[in-house]
Backbone as a printed PyTorch tensor [residue, N CA C, xyz], in Angstrom:
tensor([[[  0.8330,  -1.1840,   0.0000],
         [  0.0000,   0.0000,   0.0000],
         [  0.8770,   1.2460,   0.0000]],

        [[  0.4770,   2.3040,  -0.3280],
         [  0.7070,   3.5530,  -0.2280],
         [  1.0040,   4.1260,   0.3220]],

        [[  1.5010,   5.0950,   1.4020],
         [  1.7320,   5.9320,   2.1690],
         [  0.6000,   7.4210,   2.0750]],

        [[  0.0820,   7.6450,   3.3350],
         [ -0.8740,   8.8440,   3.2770],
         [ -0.0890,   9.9480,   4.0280]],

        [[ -0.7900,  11.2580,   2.8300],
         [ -0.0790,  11.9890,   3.4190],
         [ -1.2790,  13.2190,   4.0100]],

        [[ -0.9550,  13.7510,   5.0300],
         [ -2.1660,  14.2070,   5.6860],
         [ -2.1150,  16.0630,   5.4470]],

        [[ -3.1460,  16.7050,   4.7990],
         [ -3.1680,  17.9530,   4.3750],
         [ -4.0430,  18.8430,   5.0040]],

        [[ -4.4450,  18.1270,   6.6170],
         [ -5.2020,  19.1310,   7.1160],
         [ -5.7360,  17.9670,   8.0990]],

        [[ -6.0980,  18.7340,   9.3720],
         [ -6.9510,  17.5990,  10.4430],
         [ -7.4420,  18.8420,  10.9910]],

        [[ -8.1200,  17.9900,  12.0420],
         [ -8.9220,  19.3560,  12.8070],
         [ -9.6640,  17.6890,  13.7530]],

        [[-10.0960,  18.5890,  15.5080],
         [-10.6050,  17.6640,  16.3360],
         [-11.8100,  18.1680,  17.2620]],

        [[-12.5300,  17.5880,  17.5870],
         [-13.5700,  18.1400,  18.6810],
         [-13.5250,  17.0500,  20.2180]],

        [[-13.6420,  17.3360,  21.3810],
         [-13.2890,  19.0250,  20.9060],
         [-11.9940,  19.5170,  21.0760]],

        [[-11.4880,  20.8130,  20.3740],
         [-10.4760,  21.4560,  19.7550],
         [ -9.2320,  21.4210,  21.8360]],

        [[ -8.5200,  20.8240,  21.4060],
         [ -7.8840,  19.9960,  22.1100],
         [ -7.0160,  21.8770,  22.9190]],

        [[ -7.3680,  22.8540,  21.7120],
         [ -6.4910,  24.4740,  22.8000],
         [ -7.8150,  25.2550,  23.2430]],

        [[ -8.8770,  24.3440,  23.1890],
         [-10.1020,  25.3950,  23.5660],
         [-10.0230,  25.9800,  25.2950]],

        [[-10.1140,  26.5130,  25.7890],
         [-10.0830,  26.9620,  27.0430],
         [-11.5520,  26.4730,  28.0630]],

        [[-12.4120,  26.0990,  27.1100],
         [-13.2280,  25.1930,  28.4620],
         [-14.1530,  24.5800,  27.5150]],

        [[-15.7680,  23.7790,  27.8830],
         [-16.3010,  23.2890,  27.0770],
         [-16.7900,  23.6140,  26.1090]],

        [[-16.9820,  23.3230,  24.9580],
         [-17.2360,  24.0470,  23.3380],
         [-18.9010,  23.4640,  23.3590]],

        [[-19.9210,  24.2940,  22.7510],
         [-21.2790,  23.7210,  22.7990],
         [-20.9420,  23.5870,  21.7570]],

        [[-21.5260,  21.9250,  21.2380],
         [-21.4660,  21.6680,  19.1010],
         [-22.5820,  23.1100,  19.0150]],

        [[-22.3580,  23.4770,  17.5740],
         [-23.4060,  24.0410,  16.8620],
         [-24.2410,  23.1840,  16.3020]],

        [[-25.5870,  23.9610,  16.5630],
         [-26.9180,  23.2970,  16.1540],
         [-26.7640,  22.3180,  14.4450]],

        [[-27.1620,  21.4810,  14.1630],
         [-27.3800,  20.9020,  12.7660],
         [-28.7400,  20.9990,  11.8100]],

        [[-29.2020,  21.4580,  11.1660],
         [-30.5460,  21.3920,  10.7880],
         [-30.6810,  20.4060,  10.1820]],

        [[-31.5850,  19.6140,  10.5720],
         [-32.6950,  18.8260,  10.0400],
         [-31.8820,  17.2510,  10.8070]],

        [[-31.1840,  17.5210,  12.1270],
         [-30.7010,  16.3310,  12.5360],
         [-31.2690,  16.6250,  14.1180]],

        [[-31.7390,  15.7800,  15.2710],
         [-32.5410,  16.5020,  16.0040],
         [-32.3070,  15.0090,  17.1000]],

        [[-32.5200,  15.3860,  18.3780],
         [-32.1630,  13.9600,  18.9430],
         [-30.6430,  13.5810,  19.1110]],

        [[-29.7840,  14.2570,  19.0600],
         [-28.3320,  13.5820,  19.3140],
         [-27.4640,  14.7060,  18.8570]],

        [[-26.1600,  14.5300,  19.2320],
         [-25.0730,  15.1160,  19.2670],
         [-24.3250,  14.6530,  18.3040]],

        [[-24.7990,  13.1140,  18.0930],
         [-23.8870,  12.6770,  17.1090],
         [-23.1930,  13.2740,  15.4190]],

        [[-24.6220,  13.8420,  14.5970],
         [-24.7970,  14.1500,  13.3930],
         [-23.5730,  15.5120,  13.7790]],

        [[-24.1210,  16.4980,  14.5910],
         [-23.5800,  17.7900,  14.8820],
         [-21.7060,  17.7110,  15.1990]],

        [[-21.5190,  16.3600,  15.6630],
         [-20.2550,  15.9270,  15.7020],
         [-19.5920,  15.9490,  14.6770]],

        [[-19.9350,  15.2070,  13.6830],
         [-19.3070,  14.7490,  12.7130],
         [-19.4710,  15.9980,  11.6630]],

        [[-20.2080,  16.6590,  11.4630],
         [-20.4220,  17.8580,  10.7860],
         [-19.2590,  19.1400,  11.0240]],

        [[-19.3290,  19.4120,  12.1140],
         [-18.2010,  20.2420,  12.6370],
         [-16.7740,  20.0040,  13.0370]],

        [[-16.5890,  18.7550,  12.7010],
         [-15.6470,  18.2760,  13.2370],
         [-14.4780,  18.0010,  11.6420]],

        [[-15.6550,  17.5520,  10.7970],
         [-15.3070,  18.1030,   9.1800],
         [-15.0640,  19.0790,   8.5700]],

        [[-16.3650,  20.4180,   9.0530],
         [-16.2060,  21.3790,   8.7590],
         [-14.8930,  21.9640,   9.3420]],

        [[-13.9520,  21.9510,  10.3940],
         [-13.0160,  22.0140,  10.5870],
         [-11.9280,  21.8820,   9.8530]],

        [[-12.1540,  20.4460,   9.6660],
         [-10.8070,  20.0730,   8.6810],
         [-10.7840,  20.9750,   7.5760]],

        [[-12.2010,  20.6600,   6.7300],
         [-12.0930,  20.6310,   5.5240],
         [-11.7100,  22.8400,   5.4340]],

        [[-12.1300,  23.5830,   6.5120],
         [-12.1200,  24.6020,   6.5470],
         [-10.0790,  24.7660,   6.5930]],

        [[ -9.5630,  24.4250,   7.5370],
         [ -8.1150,  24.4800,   7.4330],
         [ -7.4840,  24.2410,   6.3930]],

        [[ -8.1490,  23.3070,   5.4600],
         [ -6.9930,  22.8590,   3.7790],
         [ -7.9940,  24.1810,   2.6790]],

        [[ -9.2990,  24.0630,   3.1870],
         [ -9.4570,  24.7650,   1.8660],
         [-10.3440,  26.4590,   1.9560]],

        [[-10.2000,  26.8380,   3.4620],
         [-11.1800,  27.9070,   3.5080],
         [-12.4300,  27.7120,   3.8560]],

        [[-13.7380,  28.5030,   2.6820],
         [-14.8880,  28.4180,   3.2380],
         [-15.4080,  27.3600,   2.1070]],

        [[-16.6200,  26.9910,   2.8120],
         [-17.3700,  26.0110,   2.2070],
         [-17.5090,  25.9330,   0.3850]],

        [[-17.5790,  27.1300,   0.2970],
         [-18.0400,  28.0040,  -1.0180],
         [-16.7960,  27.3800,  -1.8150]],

        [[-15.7200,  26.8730,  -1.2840],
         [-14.5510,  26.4250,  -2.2360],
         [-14.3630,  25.3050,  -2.4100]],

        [[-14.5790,  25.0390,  -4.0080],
         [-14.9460,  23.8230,  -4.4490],
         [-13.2450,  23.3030,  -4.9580]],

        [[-13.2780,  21.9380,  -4.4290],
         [-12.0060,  21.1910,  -4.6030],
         [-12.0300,  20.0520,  -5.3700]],

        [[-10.6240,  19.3010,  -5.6550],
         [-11.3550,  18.3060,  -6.6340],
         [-11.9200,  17.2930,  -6.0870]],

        [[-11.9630,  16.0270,  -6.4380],
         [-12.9290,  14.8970,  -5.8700],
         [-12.5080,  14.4720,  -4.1920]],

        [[-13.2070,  14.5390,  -3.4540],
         [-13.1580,  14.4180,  -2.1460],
         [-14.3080,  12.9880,  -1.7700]],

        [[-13.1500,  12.0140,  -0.6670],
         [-14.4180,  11.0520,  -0.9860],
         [-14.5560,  11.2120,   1.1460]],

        [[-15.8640,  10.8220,   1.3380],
         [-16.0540,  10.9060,   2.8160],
         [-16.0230,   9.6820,   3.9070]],

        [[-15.2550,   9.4680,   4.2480],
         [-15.1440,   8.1600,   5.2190],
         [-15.4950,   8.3750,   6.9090]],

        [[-16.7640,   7.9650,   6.7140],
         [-16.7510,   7.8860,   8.6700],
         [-16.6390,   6.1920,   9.4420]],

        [[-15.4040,   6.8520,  10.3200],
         [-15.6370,   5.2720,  11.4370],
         [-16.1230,   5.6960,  12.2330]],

        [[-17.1160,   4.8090,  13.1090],
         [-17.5350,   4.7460,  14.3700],
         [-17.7210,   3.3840,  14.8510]],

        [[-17.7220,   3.4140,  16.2630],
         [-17.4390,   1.4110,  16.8830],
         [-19.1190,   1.8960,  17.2170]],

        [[-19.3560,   3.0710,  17.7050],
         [-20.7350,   2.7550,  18.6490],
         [-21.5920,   3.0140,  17.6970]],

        [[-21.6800,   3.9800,  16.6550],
         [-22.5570,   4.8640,  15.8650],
         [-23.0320,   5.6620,  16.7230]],

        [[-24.4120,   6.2880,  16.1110],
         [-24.7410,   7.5080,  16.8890],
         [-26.1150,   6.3670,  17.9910]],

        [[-25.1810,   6.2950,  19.3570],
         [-26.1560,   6.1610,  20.2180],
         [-27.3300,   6.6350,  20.9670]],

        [[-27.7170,   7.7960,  20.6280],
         [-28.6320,   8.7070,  21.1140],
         [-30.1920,   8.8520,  20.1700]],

        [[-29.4700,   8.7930,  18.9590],
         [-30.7980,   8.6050,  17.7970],
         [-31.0470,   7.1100,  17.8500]],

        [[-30.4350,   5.9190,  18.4210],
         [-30.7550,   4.4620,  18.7670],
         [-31.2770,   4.5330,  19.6820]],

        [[-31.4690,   5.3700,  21.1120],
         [-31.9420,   5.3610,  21.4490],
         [-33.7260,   6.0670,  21.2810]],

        [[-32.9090,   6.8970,  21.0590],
         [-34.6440,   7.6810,  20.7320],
         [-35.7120,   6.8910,  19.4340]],

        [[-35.4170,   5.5610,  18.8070],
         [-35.8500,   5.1370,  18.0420],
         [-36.6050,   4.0260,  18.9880]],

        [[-35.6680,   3.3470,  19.5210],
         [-36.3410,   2.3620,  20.8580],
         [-37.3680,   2.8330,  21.5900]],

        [[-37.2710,   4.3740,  22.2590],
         [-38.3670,   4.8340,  23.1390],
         [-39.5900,   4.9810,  21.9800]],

        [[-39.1400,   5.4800,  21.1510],
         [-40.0490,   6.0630,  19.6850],
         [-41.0330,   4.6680,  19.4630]],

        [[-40.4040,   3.5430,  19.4120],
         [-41.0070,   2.4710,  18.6960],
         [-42.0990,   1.8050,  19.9880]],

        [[-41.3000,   1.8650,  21.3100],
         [-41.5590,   1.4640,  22.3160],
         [-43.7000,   1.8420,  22.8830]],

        [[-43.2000,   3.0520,  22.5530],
         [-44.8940,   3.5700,  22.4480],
         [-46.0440,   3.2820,  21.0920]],

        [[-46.5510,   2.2670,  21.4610],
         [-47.4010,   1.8170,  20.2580],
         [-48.2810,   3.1090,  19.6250]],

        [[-48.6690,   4.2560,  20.6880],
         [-50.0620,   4.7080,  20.8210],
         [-49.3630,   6.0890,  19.3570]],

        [[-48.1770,   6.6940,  19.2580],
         [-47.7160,   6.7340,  19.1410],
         [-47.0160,   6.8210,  17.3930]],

        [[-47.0060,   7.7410,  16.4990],
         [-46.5700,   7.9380,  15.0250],
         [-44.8150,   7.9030,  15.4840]],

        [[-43.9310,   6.9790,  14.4000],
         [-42.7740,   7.0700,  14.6550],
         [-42.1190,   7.9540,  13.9420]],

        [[-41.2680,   9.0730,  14.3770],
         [-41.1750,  10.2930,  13.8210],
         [-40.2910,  10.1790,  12.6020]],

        [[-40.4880,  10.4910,  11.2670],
         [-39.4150,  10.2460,  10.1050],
         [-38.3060,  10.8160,  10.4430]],

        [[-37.9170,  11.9870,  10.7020],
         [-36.6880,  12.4570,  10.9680],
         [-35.8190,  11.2080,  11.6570]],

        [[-36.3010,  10.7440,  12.5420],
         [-35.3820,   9.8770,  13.4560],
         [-34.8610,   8.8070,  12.5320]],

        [[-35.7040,   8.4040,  11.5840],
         [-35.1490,   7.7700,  10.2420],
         [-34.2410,   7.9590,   9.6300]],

        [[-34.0580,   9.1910,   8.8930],
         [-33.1280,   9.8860,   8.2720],
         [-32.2650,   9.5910,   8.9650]],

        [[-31.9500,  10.4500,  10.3430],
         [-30.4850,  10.6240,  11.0080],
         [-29.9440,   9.4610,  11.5570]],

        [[-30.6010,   8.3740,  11.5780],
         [-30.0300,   7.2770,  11.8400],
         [-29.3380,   6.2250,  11.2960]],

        [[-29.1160,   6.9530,   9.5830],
         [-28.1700,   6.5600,   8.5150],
         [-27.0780,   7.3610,   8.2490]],

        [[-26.0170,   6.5080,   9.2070],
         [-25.1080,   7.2330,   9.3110],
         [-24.4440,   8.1600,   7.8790]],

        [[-24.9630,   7.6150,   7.0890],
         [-24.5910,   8.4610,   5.0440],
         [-25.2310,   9.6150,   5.4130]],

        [[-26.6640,  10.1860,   6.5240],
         [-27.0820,  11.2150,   6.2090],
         [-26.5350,  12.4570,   6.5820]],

        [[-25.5510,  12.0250,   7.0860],
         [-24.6350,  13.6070,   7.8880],
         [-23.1790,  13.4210,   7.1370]],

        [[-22.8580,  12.5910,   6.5200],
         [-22.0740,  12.3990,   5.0230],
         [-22.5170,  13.3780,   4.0060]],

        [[-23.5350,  12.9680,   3.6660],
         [-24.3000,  13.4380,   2.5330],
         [-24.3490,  15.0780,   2.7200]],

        [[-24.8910,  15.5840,   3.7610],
         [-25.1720,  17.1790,   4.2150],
         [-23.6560,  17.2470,   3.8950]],

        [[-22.5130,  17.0780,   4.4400],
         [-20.9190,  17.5670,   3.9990],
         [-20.7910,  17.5800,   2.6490]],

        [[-21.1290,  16.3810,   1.9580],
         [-20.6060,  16.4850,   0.5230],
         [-21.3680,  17.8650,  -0.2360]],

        [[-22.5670,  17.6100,  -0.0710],
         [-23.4640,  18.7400,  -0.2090],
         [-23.1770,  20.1960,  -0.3490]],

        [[-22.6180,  20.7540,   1.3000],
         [-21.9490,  21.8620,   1.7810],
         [-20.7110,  21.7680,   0.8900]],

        [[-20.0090,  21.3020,   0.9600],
         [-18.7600,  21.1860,   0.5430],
         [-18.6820,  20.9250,  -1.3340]],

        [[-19.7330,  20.8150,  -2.2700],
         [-19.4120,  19.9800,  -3.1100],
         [-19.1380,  18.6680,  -3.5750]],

        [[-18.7680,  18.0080,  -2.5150],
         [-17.5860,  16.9530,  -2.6420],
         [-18.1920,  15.7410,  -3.6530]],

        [[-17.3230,  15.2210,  -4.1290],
         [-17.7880,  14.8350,  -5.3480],
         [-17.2280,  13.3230,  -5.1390]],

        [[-16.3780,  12.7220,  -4.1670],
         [-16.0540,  11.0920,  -4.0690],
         [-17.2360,   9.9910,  -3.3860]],

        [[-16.6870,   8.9120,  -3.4280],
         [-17.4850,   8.0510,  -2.6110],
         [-17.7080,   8.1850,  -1.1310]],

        [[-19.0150,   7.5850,  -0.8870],
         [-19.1080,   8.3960,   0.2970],
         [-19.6090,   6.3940,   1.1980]],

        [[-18.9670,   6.6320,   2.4760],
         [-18.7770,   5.0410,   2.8540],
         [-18.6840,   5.6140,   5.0130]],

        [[-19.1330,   4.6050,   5.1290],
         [-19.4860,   4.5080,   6.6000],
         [-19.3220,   3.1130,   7.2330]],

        [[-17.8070,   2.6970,   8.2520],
         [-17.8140,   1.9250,   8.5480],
         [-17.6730,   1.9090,   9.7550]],

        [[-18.0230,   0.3730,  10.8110],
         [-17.6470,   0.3220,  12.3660],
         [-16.6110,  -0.4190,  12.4560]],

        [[-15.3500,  -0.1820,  12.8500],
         [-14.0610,  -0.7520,  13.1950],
         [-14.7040,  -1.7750,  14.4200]],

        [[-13.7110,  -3.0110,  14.8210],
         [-13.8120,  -3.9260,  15.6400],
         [-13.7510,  -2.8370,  17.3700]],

        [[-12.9140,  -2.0050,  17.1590],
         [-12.4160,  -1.5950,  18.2330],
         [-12.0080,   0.2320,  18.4010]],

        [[-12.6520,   0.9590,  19.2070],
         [-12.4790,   2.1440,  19.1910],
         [-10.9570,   2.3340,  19.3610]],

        [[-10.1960,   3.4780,  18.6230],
         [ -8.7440,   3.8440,  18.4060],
         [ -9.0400,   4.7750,  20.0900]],

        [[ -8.0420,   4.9100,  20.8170],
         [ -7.5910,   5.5800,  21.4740],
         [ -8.2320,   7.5560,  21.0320]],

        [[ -8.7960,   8.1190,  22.4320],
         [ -8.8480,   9.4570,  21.2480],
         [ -8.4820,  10.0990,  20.6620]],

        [[ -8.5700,  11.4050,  19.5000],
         [ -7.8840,  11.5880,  18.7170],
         [ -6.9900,  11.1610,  17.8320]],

        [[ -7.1790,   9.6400,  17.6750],
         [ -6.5320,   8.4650,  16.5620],
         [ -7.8170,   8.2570,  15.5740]],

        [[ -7.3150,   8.1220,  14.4280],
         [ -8.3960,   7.1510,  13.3360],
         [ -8.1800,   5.9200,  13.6470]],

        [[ -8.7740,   4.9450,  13.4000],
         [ -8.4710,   3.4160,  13.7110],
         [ -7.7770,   3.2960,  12.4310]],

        [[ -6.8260,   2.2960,  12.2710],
         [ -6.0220,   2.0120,  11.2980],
         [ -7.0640,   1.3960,  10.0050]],

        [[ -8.4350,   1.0210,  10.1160],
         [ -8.9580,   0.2340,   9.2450],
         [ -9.3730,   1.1820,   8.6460]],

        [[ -9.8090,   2.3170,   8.9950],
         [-10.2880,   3.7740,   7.9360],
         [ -9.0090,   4.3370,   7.3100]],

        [[ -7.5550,   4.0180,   7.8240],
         [ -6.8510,   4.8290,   7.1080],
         [ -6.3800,   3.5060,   6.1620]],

        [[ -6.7020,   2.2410,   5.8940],
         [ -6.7660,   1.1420,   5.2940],
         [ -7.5590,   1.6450,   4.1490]],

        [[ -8.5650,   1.6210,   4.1540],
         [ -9.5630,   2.2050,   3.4550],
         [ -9.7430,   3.4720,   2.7450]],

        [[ -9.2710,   3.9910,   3.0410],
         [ -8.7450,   5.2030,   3.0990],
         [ -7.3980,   4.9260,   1.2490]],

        [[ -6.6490,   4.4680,   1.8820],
         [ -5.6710,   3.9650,   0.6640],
         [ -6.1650,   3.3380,   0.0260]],

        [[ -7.1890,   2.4390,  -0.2560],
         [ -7.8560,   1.6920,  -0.9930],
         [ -8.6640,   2.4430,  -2.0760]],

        [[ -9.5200,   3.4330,  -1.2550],
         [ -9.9730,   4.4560,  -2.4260],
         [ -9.3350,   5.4190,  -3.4680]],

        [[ -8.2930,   5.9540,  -2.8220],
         [ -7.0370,   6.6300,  -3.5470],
         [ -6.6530,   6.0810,  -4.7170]],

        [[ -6.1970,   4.8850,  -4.1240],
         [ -5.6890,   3.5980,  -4.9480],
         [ -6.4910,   3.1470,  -6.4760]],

        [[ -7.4380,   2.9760,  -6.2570],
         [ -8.9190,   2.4530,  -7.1250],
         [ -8.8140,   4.0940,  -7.6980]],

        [[ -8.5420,   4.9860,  -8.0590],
         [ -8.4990,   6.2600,  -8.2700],
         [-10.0130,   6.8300,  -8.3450]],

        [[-11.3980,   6.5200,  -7.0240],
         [-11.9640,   7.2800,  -7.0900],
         [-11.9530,   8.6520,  -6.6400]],

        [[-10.8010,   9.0160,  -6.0070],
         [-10.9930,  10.4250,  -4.9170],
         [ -9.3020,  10.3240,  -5.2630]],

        [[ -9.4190,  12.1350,  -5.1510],
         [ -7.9030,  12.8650,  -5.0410],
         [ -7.6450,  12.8360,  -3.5550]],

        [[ -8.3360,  13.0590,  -2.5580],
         [ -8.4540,  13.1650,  -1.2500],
         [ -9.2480,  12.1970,  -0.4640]],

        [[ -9.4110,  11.9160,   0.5000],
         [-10.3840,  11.1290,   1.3060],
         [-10.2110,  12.4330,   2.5340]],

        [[-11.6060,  12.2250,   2.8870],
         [-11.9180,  12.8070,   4.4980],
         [-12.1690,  11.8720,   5.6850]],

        [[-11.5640,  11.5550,   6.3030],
         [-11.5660,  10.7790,   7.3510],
         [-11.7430,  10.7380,   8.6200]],

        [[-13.2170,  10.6920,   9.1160],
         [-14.0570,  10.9240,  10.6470],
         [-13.8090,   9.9650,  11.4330]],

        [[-13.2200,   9.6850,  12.3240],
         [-13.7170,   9.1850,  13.0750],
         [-14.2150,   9.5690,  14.3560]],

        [[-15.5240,   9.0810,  14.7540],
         [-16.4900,   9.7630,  15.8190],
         [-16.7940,   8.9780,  16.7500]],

        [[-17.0290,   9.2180,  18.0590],
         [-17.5930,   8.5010,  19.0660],
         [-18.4330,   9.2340,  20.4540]],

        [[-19.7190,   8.8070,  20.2840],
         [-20.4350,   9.8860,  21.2710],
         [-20.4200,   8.7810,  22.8800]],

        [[-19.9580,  10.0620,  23.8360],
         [-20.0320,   9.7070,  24.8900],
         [-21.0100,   8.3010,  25.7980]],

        [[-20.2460,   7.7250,  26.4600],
         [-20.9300,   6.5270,  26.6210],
         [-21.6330,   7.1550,  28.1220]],

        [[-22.8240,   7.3840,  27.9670],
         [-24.1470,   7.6640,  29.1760],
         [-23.5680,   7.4740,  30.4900]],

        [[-23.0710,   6.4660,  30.6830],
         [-22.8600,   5.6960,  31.9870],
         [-21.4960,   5.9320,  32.4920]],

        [[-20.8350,   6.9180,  31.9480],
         [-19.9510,   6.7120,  32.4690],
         [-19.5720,   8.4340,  33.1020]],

        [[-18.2460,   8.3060,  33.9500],
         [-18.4740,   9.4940,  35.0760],
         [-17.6170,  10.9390,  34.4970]],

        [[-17.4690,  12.1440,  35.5490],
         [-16.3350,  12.8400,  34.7780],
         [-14.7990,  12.4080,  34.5010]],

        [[-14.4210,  13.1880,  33.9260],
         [-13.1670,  13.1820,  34.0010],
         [-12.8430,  11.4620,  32.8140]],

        [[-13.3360,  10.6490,  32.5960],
         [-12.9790,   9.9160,  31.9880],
         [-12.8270,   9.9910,  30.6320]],

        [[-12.1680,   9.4060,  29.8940],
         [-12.0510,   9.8880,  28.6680],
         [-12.8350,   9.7840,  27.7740]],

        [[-13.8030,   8.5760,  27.3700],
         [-15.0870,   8.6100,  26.8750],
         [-16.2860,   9.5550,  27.3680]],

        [[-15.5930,   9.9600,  28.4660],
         [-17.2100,  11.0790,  28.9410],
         [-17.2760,  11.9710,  28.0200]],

        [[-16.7530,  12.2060,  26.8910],
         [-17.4720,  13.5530,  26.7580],
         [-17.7330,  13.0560,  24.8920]],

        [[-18.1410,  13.6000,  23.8030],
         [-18.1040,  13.3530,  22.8610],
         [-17.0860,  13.8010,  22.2000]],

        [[-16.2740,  13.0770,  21.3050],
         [-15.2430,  13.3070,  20.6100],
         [-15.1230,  12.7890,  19.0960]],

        [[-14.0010,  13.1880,  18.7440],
         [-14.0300,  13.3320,  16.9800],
         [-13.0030,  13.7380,  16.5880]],

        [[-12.3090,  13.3270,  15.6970],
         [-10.9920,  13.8330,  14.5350],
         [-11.1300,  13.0350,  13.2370]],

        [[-10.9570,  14.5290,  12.5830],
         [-10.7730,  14.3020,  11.2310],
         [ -9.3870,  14.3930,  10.6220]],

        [[ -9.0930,  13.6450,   9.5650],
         [ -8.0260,  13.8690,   8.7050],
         [ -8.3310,  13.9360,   7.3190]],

        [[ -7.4740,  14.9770,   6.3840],
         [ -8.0320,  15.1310,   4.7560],
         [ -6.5630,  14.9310,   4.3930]],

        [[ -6.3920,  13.1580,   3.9730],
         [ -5.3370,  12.4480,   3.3880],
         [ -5.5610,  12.7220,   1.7350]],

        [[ -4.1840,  11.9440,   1.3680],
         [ -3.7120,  12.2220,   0.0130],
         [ -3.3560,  11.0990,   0.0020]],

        [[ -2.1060,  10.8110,  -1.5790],
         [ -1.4080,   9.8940,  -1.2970],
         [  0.0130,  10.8900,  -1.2310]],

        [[  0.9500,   9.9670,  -0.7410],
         [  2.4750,  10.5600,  -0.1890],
         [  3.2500,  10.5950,  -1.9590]]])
């Protein structure tokens, strides 16, 4: 394989922020933190290599890992379903494919590559990609659909667990690889 070469990252949250960062709101994603994660956490990157949204680049393909997915819209689908009496709300549909907060980036952004969503065996340490997205990652390069890949990986805070731990809070890093 190839060697990647990395032309921009960006993390949430922003690892010199001076205290907690509220995500910004997402429209049309509602029920979780998750979508708003991965959105801003892109918009980051993709803002450091190329400016504002408005700047169209060449083929960009979008890769998100996650081990848990977005646990919060799984949940709210369970309580959702749980009540017979009860219409199950479409939105919660939508956002619960993880492509649909893909899709809003490529969108914003132009981006014009394949767009792919996978769960690694095992969450990377934070602020790491798991090695199987940056696997993948070279694979697409390779196959010459994308000049670039964008590479999420996301993980929303696990409920149960206390402060100060490192899963407590929601986190995210992106990388916008090349080849070397």
């Amino acid at each position: 394989m190839t060697a990647l070469r990395i032309l921009a990252q960006a993390a949430w949250p922003d690892p010199d922020a001076r205290g907690p960062e509220p995500l910004p709101p997402l429209p049309g994603f509602a029920a979780s933190t998750f979508n708003p994660l991965v959105a801003e956490t892109a918009e980051r990157c993709l803002r450091a290599h190329r400016g504002a949204a408005g700047d169209r680049g060449r083929r960009t393909a979008l890769l998100l890992a996650s081990t848990s997915g977005d646990r919060a819209t799984a949940r709210a689908i369970d309580e959702a379903a749980a009540d017979t009496t009860r219409r199950m709300p479409p939105l919660l549909f939508f956002q619960s494919n993880p492509n649909a907060v893909l899709g809003h980036i490529a969108a914003r952004w132009g981006l014009t590559g394949p767009v792919v969503a996978i769960s690694p065996a095992q969450a990377p340490p934070p602020g790491r990609v798991p090695q199987d997205a940056l696997d993948l990652a070279e694979l697409l390069l390779a196959d010459g659909d994308a000049d670039h890949v964008l590479v999420i990986a996301a993980e929303q805070a696990d409920g149960g667990d206390g402060p100060g731990r490192p899963d407590a809070a929601d986190r995210a890093v992106a990388l916008l690889v090349t080849t070397a």
